[in-house]
C-alpha positions in Angstrom: -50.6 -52.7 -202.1 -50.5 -49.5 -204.4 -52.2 -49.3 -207.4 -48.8 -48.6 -209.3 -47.3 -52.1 -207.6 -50.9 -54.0 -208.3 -50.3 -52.6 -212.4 -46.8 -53.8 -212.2 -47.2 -57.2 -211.5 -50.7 -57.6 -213.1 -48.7 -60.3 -215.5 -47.2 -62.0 -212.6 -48.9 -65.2 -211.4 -49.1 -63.8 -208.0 -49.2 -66.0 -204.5 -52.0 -66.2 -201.5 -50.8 -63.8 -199.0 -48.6 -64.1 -196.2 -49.7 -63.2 -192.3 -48.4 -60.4 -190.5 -47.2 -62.9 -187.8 -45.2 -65.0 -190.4 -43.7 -61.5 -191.3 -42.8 -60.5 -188.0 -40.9 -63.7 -187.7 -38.9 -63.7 -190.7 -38.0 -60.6 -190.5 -37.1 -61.2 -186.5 -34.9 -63.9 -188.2 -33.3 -61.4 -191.0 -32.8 -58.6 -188.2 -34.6 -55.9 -190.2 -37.7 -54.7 -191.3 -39.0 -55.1 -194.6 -39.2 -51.6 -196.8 -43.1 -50.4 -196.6 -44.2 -51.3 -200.1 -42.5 -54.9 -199.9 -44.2 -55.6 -196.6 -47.8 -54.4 -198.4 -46.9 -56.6 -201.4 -46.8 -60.0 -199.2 -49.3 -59.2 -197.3 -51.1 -59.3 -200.4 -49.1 -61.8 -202.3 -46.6 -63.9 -200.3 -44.6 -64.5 -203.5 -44.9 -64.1 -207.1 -43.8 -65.3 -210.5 -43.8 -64.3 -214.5 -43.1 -62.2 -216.6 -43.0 -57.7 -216.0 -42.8 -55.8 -218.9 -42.0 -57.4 -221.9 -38.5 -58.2 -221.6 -38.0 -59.2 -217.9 -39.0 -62.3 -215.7 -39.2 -62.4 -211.7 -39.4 -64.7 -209.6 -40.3 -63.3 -206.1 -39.6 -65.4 -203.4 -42.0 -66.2 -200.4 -41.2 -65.5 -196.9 -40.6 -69.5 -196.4 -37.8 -69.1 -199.1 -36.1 -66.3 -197.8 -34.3 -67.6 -195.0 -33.0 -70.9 -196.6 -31.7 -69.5 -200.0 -30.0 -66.3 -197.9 -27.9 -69.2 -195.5 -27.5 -71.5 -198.7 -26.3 -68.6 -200.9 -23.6 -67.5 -197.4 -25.2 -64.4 -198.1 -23.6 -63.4 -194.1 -20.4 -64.8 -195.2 -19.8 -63.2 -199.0 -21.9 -60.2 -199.1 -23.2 -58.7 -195.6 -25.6 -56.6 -196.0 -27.7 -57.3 -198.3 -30.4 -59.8 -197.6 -32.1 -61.6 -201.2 -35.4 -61.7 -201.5 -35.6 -62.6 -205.6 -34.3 -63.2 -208.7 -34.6 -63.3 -212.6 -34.4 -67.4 -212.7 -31.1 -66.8 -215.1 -28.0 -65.4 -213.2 -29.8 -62.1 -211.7 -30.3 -62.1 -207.8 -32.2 -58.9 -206.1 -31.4 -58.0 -202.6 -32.8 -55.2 -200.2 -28.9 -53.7 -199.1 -29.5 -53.1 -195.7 -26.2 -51.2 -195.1 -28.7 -47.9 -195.8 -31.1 -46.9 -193.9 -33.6 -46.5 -196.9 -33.2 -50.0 -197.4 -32.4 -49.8 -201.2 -33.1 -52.7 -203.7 -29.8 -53.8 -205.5 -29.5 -56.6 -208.4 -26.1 -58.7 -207.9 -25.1 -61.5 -209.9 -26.2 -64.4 -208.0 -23.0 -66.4 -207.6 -21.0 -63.3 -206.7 -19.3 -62.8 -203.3 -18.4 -59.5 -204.1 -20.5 -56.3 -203.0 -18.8 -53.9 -205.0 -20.8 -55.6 -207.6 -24.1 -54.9 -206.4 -26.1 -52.0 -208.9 -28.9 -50.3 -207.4 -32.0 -50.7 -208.8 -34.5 -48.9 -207.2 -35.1 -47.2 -203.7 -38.3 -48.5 -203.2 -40.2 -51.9 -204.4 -42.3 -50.0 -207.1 -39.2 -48.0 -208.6 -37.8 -51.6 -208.7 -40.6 -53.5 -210.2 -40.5 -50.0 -212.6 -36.8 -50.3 -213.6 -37.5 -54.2 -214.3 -41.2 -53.0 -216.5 -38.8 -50.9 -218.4 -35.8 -53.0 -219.1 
Protein backbone atom coordinates (compact mmCIF):
# COMPACT_ATOMS: atom_id res chain seq x y z
CA UNK A 1 0.00 0.00 0.00
CA UNK A 2 1.34 3.60 -0.71
CA UNK A 3 2.33 5.78 1.81
CA UNK A 4 -0.33 8.39 0.69
CA UNK A 5 -3.25 5.46 0.96
CA UNK A 6 -1.53 4.10 4.54
CA UNK A 7 -1.90 8.36 5.71
CA UNK A 8 -5.43 8.28 4.37
CA UNK A 9 -6.83 5.66 6.24
CA UNK A 10 -4.60 5.93 9.28
CA UNK A 11 -8.13 6.79 11.26
CA UNK A 12 -9.80 3.87 9.77
CA UNK A 13 -10.00 0.73 11.95
CA UNK A 14 -8.43 -1.23 9.28
CA UNK A 15 -9.02 -5.32 8.57
CA UNK A 16 -6.31 -8.41 8.55
CA UNK A 17 -5.48 -8.76 5.01
CA UNK A 18 -6.92 -10.71 2.33
CA UNK A 19 -4.87 -13.56 0.13
CA UNK A 20 -3.99 -13.08 -3.31
CA UNK A 21 -5.91 -16.35 -4.02
CA UNK A 22 -9.14 -15.05 -2.32
CA UNK A 23 -8.54 -12.06 -4.76
CA UNK A 24 -8.14 -13.92 -7.74
CA UNK A 25 -11.42 -15.51 -7.08
CA UNK A 26 -13.56 -12.72 -6.37
CA UNK A 27 -12.52 -10.91 -8.91
CA UNK A 28 -12.87 -14.29 -11.35
CA UNK A 29 -16.48 -13.96 -10.00
CA UNK A 30 -16.80 -9.97 -10.71
CA UNK A 31 -15.20 -10.49 -14.35
CA UNK A 32 -12.57 -7.75 -13.74
CA UNK A 33 -9.58 -6.96 -12.14
CA UNK A 34 -9.38 -4.77 -9.29
CA UNK A 35 -7.61 -1.09 -10.04
CA UNK A 36 -3.69 -1.42 -8.70
CA UNK A 37 -3.91 0.62 -5.54
CA UNK A 38 -7.33 -1.22 -4.43
CA UNK A 39 -5.77 -4.59 -4.99
CA UNK A 40 -2.52 -3.32 -2.70
CA UNK A 41 -5.02 -1.98 -0.12
CA UNK A 42 -6.64 -5.62 0.59
CA UNK A 43 -3.84 -7.25 0.36
CA UNK A 44 -2.99 -5.16 3.25
CA UNK A 45 -6.37 -4.71 4.72
CA UNK A 46 -9.13 -6.86 3.46
CA UNK A 47 -11.68 -4.22 4.53
CA UNK A 48 -11.87 -1.19 6.64
CA UNK A 49 -13.98 1.10 8.69
CA UNK A 50 -14.20 4.77 10.36
CA UNK A 51 -13.87 7.81 9.91
CA UNK A 52 -11.37 9.97 6.83
CA UNK A 53 -10.97 13.37 7.26
CA UNK A 54 -12.98 14.98 9.49
CA UNK A 55 -16.28 15.07 7.89
CA UNK A 56 -16.54 11.65 6.13
CA UNK A 57 -17.14 7.94 7.22
CA UNK A 58 -16.28 4.73 5.09
CA UNK A 59 -17.09 1.69 5.35
CA UNK A 60 -14.90 -0.50 3.05
CA UNK A 61 -16.20 -3.72 2.28
CA UNK A 62 -14.22 -7.14 2.40
CA UNK A 63 -13.78 -9.30 -0.50
CA UNK A 64 -16.44 -11.80 1.31
CA UNK A 65 -18.99 -8.77 1.09
CA UNK A 66 -18.55 -7.96 -2.28
CA UNK A 67 -20.26 -10.45 -4.11
CA UNK A 68 -23.41 -10.77 -1.94
CA UNK A 69 -24.25 -6.99 -1.51
CA UNK A 70 -23.55 -6.50 -5.59
CA UNK A 71 -26.40 -9.54 -6.35
CA UNK A 72 -28.60 -8.21 -3.33
CA UNK A 73 -28.32 -4.62 -4.50
CA UNK A 74 -29.20 -6.15 -8.69
CA UNK A 75 -26.31 -4.19 -9.30
CA UNK A 76 -26.30 -6.48 -13.03
CA UNK A 77 -29.91 -5.63 -13.31
CA UNK A 78 -30.19 -1.66 -12.42
CA UNK A 79 -26.79 -0.33 -12.95
CA UNK A 80 -24.27 -2.48 -15.25
CA UNK A 81 -21.19 -1.55 -14.96
CA UNK A 82 -20.34 -0.62 -12.01
CA UNK A 83 -19.48 -3.12 -9.46
CA UNK A 84 -19.73 -1.70 -5.38
CA UNK A 85 -17.21 -2.26 -3.35
CA UNK A 86 -18.28 0.52 -0.30
CA UNK A 87 -20.24 2.94 1.18
CA UNK A 88 -20.75 5.91 3.66
CA UNK A 89 -23.13 3.73 6.07
CA UNK A 90 -25.89 6.71 5.28
CA UNK A 91 -27.28 6.66 1.64
CA UNK A 92 -23.75 6.89 -0.25
CA UNK A 93 -22.61 3.64 -2.18
CA UNK A 94 -19.04 3.75 -4.06
CA UNK A 95 -18.52 1.66 -7.13
CA UNK A 96 -15.42 0.94 -9.43
CA UNK A 97 -17.47 1.83 -13.04
CA UNK A 98 -16.04 -0.71 -15.11
CA UNK A 99 -17.47 0.61 -18.41
CA UNK A 100 -13.81 2.43 -18.62
CA UNK A 101 -10.94 0.99 -19.01
CA UNK A 102 -9.20 3.08 -16.16
CA UNK A 103 -11.68 1.60 -13.93
CA UNK A 104 -12.86 4.91 -12.29
CA UNK A 105 -14.37 5.09 -8.77
CA UNK A 106 -17.89 6.61 -8.83
CA UNK A 107 -20.32 7.46 -5.62
CA UNK A 108 -24.15 6.65 -6.50
CA UNK A 109 -26.83 6.86 -4.21
CA UNK A 110 -27.30 3.43 -2.95
CA UNK A 111 -30.93 2.72 -3.69
CA UNK A 112 -30.64 4.17 -7.25
CA UNK A 113 -31.11 2.16 -10.45
CA UNK A 114 -30.13 4.82 -12.47
CA UNK A 115 -26.43 5.26 -13.90
CA UNK A 116 -26.75 8.57 -15.09
CA UNK A 117 -26.56 9.28 -11.44
CA UNK A 118 -23.32 8.01 -10.74
CA UNK A 119 -20.50 11.19 -10.01
CA UNK A 120 -17.03 10.34 -10.37
CA UNK A 121 -14.96 10.55 -7.57
CA UNK A 122 -11.70 9.69 -8.23
CA UNK A 123 -9.59 7.82 -10.93
CA UNK A 124 -7.68 5.97 -8.72
CA UNK A 125 -8.31 4.51 -4.92
CA UNK A 126 -6.00 7.31 -3.37
CA UNK A 127 -7.66 10.36 -5.40
CA UNK A 128 -10.83 8.69 -3.87
CA UNK A 129 -9.90 8.22 -0.39
CA UNK A 130 -8.45 12.10 -1.12
CA UNK A 131 -11.75 13.52 -2.49
CA UNK A 132 -13.53 11.76 0.75
CA UNK A 133 -10.29 13.32 3.31
CA UNK A 134 -11.34 16.58 1.77
CA UNK A 135 -15.05 16.62 1.78
Amino acid sequence: MNERVKELVLSMDLNPPATERELNAVESELGMVFPPQYREFILESNGAEGMIGENSYLAIWSLEEIVPLNTNFKVNEFTPGLVFFASDGGGVAYAFDKRYANTPIVEIPDISIHIEEAEPCGDTFEEFLQHLHEA
